[in-house]
C-alpha positions as CSV (number, residue, x, y, z in Angstrom):
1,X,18.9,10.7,3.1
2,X,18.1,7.2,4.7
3,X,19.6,5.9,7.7
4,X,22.3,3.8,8.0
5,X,19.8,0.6,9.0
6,X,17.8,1.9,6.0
7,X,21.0,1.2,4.0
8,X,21.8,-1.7,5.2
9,X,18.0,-3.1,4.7
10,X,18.2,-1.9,0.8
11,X,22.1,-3.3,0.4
12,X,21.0,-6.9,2.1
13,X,17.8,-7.2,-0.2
14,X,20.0,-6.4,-3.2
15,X,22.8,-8.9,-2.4
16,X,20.4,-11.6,-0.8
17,X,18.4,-11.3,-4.6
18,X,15.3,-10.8,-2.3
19,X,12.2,-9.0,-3.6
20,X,12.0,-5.1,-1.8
21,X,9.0,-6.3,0.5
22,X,11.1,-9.1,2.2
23,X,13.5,-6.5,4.2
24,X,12.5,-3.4,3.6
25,X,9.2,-1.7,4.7
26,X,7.5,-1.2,1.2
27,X,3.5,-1.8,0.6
28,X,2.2,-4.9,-1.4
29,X,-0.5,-4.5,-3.6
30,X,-2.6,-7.9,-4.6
31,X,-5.5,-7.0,-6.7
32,X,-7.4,-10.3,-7.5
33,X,-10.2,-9.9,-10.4
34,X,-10.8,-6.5,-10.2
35,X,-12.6,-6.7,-7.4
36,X,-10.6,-7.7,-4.2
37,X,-7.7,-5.6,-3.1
38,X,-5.4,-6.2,-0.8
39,X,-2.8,-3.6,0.6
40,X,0.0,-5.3,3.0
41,X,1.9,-3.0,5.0
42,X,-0.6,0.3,4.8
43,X,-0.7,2.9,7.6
44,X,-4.0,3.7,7.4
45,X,-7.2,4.7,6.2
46,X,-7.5,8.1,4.7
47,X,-11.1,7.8,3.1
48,X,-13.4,5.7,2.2
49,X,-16.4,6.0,0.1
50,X,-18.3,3.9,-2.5
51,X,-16.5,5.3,-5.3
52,X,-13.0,5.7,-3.6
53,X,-10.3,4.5,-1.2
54,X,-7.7,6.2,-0.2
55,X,-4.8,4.6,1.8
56,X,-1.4,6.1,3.8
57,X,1.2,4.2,2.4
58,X,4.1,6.1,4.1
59,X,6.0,8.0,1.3
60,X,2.8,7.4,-1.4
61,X,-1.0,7.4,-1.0
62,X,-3.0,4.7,-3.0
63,X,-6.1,5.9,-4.4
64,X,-8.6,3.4,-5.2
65,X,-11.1,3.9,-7.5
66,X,-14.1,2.1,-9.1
67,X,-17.4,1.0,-7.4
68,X,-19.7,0.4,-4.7
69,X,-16.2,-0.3,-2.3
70,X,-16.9,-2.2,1.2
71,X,-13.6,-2.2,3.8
72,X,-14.0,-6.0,4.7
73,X,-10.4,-6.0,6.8
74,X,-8.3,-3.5,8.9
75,X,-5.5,-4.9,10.5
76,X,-2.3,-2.8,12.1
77,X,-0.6,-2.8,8.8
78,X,-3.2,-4.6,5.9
79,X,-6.1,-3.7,4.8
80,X,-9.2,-5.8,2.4
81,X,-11.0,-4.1,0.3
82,X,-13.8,-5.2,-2.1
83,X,-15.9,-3.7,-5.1
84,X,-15.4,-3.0,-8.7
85,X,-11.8,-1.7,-9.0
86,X,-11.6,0.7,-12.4
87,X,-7.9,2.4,-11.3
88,X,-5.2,2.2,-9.0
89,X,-3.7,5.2,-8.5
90,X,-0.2,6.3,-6.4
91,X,0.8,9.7,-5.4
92,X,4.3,9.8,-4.0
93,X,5.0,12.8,-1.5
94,X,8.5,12.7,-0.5
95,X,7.3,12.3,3.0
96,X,4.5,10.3,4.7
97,X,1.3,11.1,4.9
98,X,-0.9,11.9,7.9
């Protein structure tokens, strides 16, 4: 069960008409073209190869799949990614990653 500040977050966004990203700490997923990805508030890497990403999203991992995938930006909490993008894939855990 969340916190009472986690609560609060949720009950603000919903009564402010705000989308969930402005308040609460949910990931943003921009994929431009099929080729550029960009993942705003990720907690890390998991894996990277040229036929998959995999990203710690907190409470979901992102899998990434497609083609010939280059990690062109790591920042504390986005990461770039660019290639041929076939799928997007979430698996939600309950829990966060490590």
């Amino acid at each position: 069960m969340p916190g009472w500040k986690a609560r609060l977050k949720q009950s603000a966004t919903e009564m402010l008409k705000l989308p969930p990203d402005a308040l609460l700490d949910v990931s943003r997923v921009t994929c431009v073209d099929g080729k550029n990805v960009v993942v705003e508030n990720a907690r890390g890497l998991l894996k990277v190869e040229g036929e998959e990403v995999t990203l710690n999203l907190g409470n979901e991992v992102l899998a990434i799949h497609g083609q010939d995938f280059e990690v062109t930006l790591v920042t504390d909490r986005e990461v770039h990614i660019t290639g041929k993008v076939m799928r997007l894939e979430y698996v939600r855990s309950g829990r966060g990653a490590s």
